[in-house]
C-alpha positions in Angstrom: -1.5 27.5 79.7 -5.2 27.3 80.5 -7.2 30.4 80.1 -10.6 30.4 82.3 -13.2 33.1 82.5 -15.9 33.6 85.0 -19.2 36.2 84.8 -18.9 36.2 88.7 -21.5 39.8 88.9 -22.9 42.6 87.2 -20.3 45.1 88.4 -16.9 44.9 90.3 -15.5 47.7 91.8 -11.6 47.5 90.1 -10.7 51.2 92.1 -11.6 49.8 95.7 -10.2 46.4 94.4 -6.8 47.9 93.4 -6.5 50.0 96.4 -6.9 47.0 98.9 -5.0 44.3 96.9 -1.9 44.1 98.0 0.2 43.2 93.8 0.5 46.3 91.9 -1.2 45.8 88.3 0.1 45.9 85.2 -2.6 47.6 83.3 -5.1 49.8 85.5 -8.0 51.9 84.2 -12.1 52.2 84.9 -12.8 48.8 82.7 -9.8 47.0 83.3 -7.4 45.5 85.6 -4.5 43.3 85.1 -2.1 41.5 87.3 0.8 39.6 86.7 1.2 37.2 89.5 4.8 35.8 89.2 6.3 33.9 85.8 3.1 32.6 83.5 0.4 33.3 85.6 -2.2 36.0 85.2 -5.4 37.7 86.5 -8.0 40.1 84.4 -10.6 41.7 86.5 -13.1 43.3 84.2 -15.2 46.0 85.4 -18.9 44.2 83.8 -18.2 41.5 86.3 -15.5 39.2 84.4 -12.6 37.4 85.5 -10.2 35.5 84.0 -7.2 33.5 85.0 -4.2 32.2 83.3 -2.0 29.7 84.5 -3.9 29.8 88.3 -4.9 25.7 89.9 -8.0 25.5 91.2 -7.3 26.3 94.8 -6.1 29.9 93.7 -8.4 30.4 91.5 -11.6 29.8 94.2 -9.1 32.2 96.8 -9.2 34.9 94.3 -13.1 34.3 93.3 -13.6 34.7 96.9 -11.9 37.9 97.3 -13.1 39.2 94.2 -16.8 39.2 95.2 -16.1 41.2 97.9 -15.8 44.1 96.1 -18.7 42.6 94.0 -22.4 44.2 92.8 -25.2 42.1 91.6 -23.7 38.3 92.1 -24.2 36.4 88.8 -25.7 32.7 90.6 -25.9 31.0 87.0 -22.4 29.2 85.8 -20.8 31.4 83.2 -17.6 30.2 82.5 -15.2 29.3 79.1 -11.8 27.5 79.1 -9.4 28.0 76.4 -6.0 26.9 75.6 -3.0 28.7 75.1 -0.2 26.9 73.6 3.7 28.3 72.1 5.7 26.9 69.5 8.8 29.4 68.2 8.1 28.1 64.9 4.8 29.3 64.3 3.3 32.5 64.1 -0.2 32.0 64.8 -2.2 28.5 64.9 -6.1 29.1 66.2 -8.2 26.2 66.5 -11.9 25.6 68.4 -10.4 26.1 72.1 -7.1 27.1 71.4 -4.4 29.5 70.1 -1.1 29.0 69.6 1.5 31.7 69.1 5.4 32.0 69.6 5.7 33.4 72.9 3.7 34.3 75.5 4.3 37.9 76.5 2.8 40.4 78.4 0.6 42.1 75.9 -0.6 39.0 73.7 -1.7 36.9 77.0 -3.7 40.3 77.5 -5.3 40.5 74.7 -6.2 36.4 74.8 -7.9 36.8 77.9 -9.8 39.8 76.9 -11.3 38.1 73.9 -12.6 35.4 76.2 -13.3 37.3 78.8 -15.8 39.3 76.6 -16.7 35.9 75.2 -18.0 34.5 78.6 -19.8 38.0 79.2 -22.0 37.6 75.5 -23.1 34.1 76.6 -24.0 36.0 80.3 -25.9 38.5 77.9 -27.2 36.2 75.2 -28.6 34.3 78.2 -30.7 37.7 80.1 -31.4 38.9 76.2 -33.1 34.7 75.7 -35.2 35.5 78.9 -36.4 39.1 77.9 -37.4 37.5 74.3 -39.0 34.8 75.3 -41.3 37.2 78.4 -42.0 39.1 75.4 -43.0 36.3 73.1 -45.8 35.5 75.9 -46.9 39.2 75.3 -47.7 38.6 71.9 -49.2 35.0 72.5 -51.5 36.2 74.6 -52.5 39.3 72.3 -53.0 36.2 69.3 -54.8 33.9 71.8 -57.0 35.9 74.0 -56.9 39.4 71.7 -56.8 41.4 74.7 -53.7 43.2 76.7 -54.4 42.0 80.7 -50.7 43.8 82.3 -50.6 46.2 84.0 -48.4 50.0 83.1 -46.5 48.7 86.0 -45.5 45.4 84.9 -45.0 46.9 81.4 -42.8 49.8 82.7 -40.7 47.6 84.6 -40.1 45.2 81.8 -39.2 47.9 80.0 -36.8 49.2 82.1 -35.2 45.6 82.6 -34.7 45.8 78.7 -32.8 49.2 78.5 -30.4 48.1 81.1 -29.4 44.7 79.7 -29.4 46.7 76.3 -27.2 49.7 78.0 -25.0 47.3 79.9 -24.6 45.6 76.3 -23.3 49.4 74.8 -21.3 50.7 77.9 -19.6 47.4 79.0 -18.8 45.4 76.0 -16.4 46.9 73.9 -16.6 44.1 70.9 -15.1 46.1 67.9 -12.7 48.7 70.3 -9.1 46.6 70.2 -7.2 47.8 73.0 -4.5 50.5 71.8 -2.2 48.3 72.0 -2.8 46.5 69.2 -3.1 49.1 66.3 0.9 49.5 67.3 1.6 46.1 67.0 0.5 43.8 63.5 1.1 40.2 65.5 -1.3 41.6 68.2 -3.5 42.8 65.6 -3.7 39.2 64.4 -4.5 37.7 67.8 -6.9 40.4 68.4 -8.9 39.7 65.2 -8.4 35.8 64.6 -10.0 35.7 68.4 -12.7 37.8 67.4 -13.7 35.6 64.8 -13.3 32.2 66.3 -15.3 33.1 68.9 -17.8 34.5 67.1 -17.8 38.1 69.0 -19.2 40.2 66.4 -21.9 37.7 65.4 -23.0 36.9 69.1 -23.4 40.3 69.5 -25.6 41.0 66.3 -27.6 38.4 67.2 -28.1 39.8 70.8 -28.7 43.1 69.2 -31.5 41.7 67.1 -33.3 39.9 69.4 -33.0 43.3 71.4 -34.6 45.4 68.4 -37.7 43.0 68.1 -38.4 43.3 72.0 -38.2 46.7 71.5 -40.5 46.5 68.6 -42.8 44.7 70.8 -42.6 47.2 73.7 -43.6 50.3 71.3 -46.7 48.5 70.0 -47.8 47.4 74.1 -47.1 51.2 75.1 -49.4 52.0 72.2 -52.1 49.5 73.6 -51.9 50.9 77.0 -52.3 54.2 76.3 -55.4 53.3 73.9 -57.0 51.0 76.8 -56.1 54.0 79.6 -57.7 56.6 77.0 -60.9 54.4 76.3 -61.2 53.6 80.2 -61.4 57.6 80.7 -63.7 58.1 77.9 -66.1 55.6 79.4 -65.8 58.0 83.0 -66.3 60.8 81.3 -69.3 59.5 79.5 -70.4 58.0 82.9 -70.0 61.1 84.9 -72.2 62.7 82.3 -74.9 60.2 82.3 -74.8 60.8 85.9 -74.9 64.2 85.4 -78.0 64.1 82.9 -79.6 61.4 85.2 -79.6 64.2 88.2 -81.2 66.3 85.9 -83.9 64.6 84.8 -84.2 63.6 88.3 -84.2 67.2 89.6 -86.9 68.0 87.1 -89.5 64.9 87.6 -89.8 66.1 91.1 -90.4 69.7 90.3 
């Protein structure tokens, strides 16, 4: 079975979803909704703008897309996507290779927790992708302090770029739940296995550092332009006040040479 995952928007709306799609899911709460379509296929809408398919052709898979966005916030227009293979064999308990997994059976519960793990896998490279943009914006900030040794944005621009980082970072924090298995698995040791070996084959936890890092020195960088905006807005109202008092002394004199 082919497992395929798609960053389709920033948000989806699963309650209005669920009320107005006519299957009844088998998993259903504020991040997560899961449908079982009929034998071996699947469907995971995740709230953070994920979905993932398994076992869908392409025909119902553009269907559902289509649907989906409907109830869509903030359409994603860059390609996000990751494939991945799920394979059985009876005889073995758990093969994982590049792009694929292979496990005894397929049941309800491990094909869950598969297309979680690449569902949340799709959403870093969404993530690492915003968090690459943010850097790099920043990294002109600081070649223009090196080049030119002067800071020409505005508090506007600055604010706003500020604000665009605490959203990706909080989107990061609320959304992505990298090292929270579902409850599922701390009941179950096979699941447990899935759950983990997927986490590190994809490289969750490390993605995610790395996002985090990049995150910290933007941050970093923010603090010290703040800091140079404030001493450039403080030195522009020193120079009025010592303009308004020349002006001031200037009237005097003034005052006093026609006396």
């Amino acid at each position: 079975m082919k497992i395929e995952a798609y960053q389709v928007s920033e948000v989806i709306n699963l309650k209005k979803f669920r009320n107005e799609y006519t299957n009844e899911p088998l998993l259903f709460n504020n991040s997560e909704l899961f449908y079982k379509q009929e034998e071996n296929k699947y469907c995971y809408l995740l709230s953070y703008g994920v979905v993932v398919f398994g076992g869908f052709n392409d025909l119902e898979k553009s269907a559902f897309l289509k649907f989906v966005k409907t109830f869509a916030e903030d359409l994603v227009t860059t390609k996000f996507e990751e494939n991945f293979d799920l394979q059985t064999d009876a005889q073995t308990a758990l093969i994982l290779r590049y792009n694929s997994i292979t496990i005894p059976e397929i049941t309800e519960d491990s094909i869950r927790i598969v297309m979680l793990n690449i569902g949340q896998s799709v959403s870093l490279d969404y993530y690492e992708f915003l968090t690459l943009e943010i850097f790099q914006d920043s990294q002109k900030f600081t070649d223009e302090l090196e080049q030119t040794g002067t800071f020409s944005h505005s508090k506007k621009d600055l604010l706003k770029f500020i604000g665009r980082t605490l959203n990706i970072k909080n989107s990061i924090i609320d959304n992505l739940y990298i090292f929270d298995a579902p409850d599922v698995v701390w009941e179950n040791e096979h699941l447990e296995r899935i759950d983990k070996g997927l986490k590190r084959n994809l490289d969750l936890k490390m993605r995610y550092q790395d996002i985090d890092y990049k995150l910290k020195i933007v941050q970093e960088n923010l603090k010290l332009f703040t800091d140079l905006l404030q001493n450039r807005e403080s030195t522009r109202l020193e120079w009025v006040v010592i303009i308004l008092i020349l002006i001031e002394v200037f009237d005097i004199l003034v005052k006093k040479f026609f006396e």
